[in-house]
MIPA-555495 format. One line per 5 residues: their letters; for each residue y, x, z of C-alpha. Coordinates in pm, 1 decimal, decimal comma. Layout:
# MIPA-555495
A = Y:X:Z ~ ...
END
This chain:
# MIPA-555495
XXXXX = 2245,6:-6044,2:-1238,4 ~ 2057,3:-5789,7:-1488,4 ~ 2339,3:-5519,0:-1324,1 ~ 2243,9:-5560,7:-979,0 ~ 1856,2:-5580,2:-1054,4
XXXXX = 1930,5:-5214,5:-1229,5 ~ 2080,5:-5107,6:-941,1 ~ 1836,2:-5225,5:-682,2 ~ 1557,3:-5108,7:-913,9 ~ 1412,2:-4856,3:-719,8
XXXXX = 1384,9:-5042,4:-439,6 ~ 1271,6:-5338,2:-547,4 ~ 1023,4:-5106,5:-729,5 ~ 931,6:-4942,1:-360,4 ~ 956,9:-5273,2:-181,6
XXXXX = 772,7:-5476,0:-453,2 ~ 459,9:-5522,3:-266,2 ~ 597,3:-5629,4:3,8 ~ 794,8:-5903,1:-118,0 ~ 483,2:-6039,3:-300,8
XXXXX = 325,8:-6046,5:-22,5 ~ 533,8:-6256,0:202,3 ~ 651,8:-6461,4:-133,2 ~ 309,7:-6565,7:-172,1 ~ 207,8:-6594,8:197,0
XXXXX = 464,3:-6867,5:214,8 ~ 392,4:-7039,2:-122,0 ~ 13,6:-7007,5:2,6 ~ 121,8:-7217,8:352,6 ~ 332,7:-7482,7:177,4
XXXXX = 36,1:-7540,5:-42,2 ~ -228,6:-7537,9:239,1 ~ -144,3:-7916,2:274,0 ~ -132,8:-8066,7:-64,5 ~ -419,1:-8249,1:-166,2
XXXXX = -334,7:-8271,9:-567,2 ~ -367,4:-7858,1:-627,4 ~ -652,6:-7786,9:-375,3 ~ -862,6:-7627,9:-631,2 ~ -541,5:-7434,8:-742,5
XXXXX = -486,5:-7319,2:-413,2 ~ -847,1:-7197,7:-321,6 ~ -788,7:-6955,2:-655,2 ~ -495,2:-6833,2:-516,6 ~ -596,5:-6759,4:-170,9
XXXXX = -884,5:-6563,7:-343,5 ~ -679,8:-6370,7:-557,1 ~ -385,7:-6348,7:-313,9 ~ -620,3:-6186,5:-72,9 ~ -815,4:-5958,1:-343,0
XXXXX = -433,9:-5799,8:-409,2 ~ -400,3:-5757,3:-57,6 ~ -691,0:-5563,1:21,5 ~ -659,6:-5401,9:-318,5 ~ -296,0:-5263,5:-252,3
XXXXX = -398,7:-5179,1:94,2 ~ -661,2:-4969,2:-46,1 ~ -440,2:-4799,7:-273,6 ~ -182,1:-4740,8:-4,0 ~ -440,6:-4618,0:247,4
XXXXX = -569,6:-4372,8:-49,7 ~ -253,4:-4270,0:-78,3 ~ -141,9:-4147,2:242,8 ~ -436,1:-3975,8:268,9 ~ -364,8:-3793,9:-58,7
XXXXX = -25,0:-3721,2:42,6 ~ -204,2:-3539,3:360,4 ~ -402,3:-3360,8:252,7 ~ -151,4:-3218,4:-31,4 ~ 97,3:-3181,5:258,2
XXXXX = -153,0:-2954,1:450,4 ~ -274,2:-2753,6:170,6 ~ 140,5:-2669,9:65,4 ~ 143,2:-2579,2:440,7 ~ -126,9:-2331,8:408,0
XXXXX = -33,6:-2155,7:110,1 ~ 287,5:-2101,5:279,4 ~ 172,8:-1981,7:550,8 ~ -77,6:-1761,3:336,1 ~ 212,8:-1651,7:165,4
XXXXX = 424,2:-1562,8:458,3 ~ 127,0:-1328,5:576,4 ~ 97,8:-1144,8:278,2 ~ 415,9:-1041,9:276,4 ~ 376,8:-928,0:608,2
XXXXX = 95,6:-694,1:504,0 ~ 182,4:-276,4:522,6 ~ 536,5:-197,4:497,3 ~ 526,5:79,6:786,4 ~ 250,9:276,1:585,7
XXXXX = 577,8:263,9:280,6 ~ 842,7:343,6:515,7 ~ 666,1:657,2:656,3 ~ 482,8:783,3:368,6 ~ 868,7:793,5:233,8
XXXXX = 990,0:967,4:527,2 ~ 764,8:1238,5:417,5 ~ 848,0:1247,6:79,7 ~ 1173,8:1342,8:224,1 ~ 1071,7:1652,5:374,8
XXXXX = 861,2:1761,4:86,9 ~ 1093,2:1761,1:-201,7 ~ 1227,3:2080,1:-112,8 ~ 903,8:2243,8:-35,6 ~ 691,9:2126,3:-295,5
XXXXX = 882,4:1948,3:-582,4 ~ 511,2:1859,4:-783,2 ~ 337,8:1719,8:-506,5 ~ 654,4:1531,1:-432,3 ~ 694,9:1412,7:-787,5
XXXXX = 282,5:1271,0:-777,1 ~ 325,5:1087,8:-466,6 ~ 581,1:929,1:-567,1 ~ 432,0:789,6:-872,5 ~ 106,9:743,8:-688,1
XXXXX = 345,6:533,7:-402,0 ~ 551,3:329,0:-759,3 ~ 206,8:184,2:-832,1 ~ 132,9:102,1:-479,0 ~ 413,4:-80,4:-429,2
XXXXX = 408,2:-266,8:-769,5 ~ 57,4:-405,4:-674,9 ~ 161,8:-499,4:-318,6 ~ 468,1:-690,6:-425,0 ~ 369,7:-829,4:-720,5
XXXXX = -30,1:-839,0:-747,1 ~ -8,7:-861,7:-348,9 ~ 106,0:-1260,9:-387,0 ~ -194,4:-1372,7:-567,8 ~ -398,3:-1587,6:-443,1
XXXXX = -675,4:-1351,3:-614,7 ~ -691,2:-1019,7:-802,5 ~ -1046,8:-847,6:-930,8 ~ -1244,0:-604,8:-687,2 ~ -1139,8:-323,8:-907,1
XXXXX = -765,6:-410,7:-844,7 ~ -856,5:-343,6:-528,4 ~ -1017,0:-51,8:-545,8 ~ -752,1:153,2:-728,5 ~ -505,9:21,5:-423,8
XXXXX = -732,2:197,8:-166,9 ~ -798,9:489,3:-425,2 ~ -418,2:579,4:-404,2 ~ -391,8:456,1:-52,8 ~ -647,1:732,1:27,5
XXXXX = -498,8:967,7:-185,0 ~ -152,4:945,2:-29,7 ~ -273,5:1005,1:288,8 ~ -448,2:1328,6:176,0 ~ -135,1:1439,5:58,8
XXXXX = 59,0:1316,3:411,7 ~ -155,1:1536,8:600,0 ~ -130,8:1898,0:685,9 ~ -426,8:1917,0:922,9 ~ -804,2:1902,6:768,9
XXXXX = -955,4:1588,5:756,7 ~ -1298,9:1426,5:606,4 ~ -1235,4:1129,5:411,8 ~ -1471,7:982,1:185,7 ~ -1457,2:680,0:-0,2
XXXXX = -1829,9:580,5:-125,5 ~ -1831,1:247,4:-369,3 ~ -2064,2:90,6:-605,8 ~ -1997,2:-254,0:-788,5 ~ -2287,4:-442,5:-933,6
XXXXX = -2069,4:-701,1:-1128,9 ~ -1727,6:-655,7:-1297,0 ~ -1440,3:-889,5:-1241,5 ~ -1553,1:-1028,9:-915,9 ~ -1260,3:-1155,1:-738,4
XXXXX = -1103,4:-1124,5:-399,2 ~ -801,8:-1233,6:-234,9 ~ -538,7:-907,2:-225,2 ~ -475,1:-664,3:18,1 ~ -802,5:-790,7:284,8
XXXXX = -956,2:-438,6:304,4 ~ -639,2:-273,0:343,5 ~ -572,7:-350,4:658,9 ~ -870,8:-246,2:840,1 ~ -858,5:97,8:697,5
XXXXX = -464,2:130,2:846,6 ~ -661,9:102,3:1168,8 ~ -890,4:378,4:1090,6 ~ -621,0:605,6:1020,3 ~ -376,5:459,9:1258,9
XXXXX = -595,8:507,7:1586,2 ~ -800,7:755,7:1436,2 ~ -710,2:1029,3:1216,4 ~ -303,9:1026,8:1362,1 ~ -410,1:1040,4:1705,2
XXXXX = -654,6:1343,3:1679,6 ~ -602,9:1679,6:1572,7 ~ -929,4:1848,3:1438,9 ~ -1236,0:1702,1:1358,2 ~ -1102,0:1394,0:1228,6
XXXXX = -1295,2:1162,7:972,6 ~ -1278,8:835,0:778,0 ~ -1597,4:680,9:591,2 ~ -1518,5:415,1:374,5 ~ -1825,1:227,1:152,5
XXXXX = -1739,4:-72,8:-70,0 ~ -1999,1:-256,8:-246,2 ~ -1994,2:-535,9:-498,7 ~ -2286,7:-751,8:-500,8 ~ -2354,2:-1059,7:-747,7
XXXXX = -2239,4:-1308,3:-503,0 ~ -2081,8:-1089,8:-188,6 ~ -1840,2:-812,3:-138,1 ~ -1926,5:-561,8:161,0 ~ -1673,9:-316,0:273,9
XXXXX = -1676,8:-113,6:579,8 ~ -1478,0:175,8:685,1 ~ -1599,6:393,5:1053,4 ~ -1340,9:647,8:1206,5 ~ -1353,6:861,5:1492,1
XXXXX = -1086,3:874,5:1736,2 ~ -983,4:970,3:2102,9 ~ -1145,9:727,2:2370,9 ~ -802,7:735,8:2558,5 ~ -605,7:615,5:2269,3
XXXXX = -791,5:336,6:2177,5 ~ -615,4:35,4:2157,2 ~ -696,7:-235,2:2451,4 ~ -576,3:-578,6:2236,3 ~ -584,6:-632,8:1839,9
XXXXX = -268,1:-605,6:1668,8 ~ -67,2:-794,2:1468,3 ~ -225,6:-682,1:1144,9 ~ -617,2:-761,9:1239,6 ~ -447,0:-1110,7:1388,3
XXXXX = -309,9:-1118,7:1026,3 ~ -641,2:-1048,0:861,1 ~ -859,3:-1308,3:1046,0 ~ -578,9:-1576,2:995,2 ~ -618,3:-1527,5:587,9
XXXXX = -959,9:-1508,2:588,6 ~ -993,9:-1879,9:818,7 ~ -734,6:-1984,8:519,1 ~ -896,4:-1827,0:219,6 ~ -1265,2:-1786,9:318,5
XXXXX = -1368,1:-2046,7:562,2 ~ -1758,8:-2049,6:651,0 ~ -1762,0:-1794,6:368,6 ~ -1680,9:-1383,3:564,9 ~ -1814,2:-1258,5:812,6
XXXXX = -1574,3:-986,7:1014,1 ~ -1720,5:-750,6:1303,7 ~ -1588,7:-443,5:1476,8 ~ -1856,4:-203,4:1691,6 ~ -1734,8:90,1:1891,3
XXXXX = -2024,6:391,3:1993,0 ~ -1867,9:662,0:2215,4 ~ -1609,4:776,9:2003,2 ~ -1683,6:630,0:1671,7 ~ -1493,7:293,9:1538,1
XXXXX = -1651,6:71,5:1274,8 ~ -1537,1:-207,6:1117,0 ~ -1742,6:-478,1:868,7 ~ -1615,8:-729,0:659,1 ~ -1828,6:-928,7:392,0
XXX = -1668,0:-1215,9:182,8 ~ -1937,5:-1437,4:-29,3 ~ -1805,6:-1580,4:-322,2
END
C-alpha cells in the first residue's frame, strides 16, 4: 500500500483537491439527513465551502500568474529574436571593403579593423541586454561613424553633436542605431556630392533625445519602411510602452528622424 501511494504521489499530489472535494461533497449529502450531527454538519458545510472558494481562489490566481509569466517569456523572446536581427549588412560590407584596402593602405586597414572587433563585441555580446548605459551607446555610434568615414572616398559632412546631463542613464541596446543606417543608407550612398549627416544626442535627467537629419535624392527615397524601422518600433512597443515617442519629417530633400525614450 505505502509502494503504490509513492508511486501515485504526484498525482495524488496534483489531483488532491479534487478528490477532497467530491470526498467531502458526498460525506456532506449522506449527512444532510441525520438529525444526531446537525450541528456537526452545519460546521462542515461552512468550512467545506470556505476550502472551496479558498482553493478556487488560489487556482484562479494561479492561472493568471502562469499568464502573465507565459506572455512576458514570449516577449523577451521575441525581443531577443529582434536584436539579433539588428545590422549585420553594415558588418558584411564594411568587411568587403576591408578587403580591398589591405593592399592599398595596410594602417587604415589595420584601425578599422580594430575599430569593427569592438563593434562587433558590443553588438553580440552587450547587444543582448536588456539594457546597457547611454555612454555604451555612444562609443557604438562613435565607431559606427568613424567606420563610415573611413568607407568613403567621396567628401561628406558628418557631425555627431552630444551632451549628457546625467551619467549611467540606461537604454535598451542598439535603438539609435538603426535610424542612423537609414540616414546613410538612403542618404549619403545614394548621392554623390554634397552629402551630409547631423546627428545630436542628448541625455536629460529623466529622457534621452536623439535625432539624426540627412539629405538625400527625392527619387530614391524609399516609398514603405523597412524591415529595420518595423524592427525598431516593435522593441520600443516591447521595451518602452507609453514611454518614446518616434517621428520621421521629410522637407524637400532633407530626412529627419526623432526618437525620445523617458525613463
Amino acid at each position: 500500500m505505502i509502494s503504490w501511494i509513492k508511486r501515485r504521489k504526484p498525482q495524488l499530489k496534483k489531483y488532491g483537491f479534487w478528490i477532497f472535494t467530491i470526498g467531502m461533497g458526498v460525506v456532506l449529502i449522506f449527512w444532510e439527513n441525520e438529525e444526531d450531527i446537525e450541528p456537526y454538519f452545519s460546521f462542515t458545510a461552512f468550512l467545506y465551502w470556505c476550502l472551496i472558494i479558498y482553493w478556487s481562489a488560489r487556482w484562479l490566481f494561479g492561472q493568471i500568474k502562469s499568464t502573465l509569466k507565459l506572455k512576458k517569456e514570449k516577449e523577451s523572446m521575441e525581443l531577443l529574436h529582434l536584436q539579433t536581427q539588428v545590422n549585420p549588412h553594415f558588418f558584411f560590407n564594411t568587411l568587403n571593403n576591408l578587403y580591398g584596402l589591405i593592399d592599398q593602405d595596410t594602417t587604415k586597414a589595420k584601425s578599422m579593423v580594430l575599430t569593427l572587433s569592438d563593434m562587433m563585441r558590443y553588438s553580440i555580446y552587450d547587444g543582448q541586454k536588456v539594457l546597457v548605459t547611454l555612454e555604451q551607446e555612444l562609443a557604438y555610434i562613435e565607431n559606427y561613424v568613424a567606420l563610415h568615414k573611413s568607407r568613403y572616398h567621396k567628401e561628406t559632412d558628418i557631425k555627431l553633436n552630444h551632451h549628457l546631463q546625467k551619467e549611467g542613464f540606461q537604454v535598451m541596446p542598439l535603438l539609435f542605431i538603426i535610424l542612423l543606417e537609414n540616414a546613410f543608407k538612403h542618404g549619403v550612398e545614394n548621392l554623390r556630392e554634397n552629402a551630409y549627416v547631423q546627428i545630436n544626442l542628448i541625455g536629460g535627467e529623466n529622457e534621452v533625445s536623439f535625432s539624426v537629419e540627412n539629405n538625400f535624392d527625392p527619387d530614391e527615397l524609399a516609398k514603405k519602411a523597412g524591415i529595420g524601422l518595423k524592427n525598431l518600433k516593435r522593441r520600443l512597443e516591447l521595451v518602452y510602452p507609453k514611454r518614446h515617442a518616434l517621428s520621421f519629417s521629410v522637407s524637400n530633400d532633407i530626412y529627419k528622424a526623432q526618437l525620445t525614450l523617458k525613463s
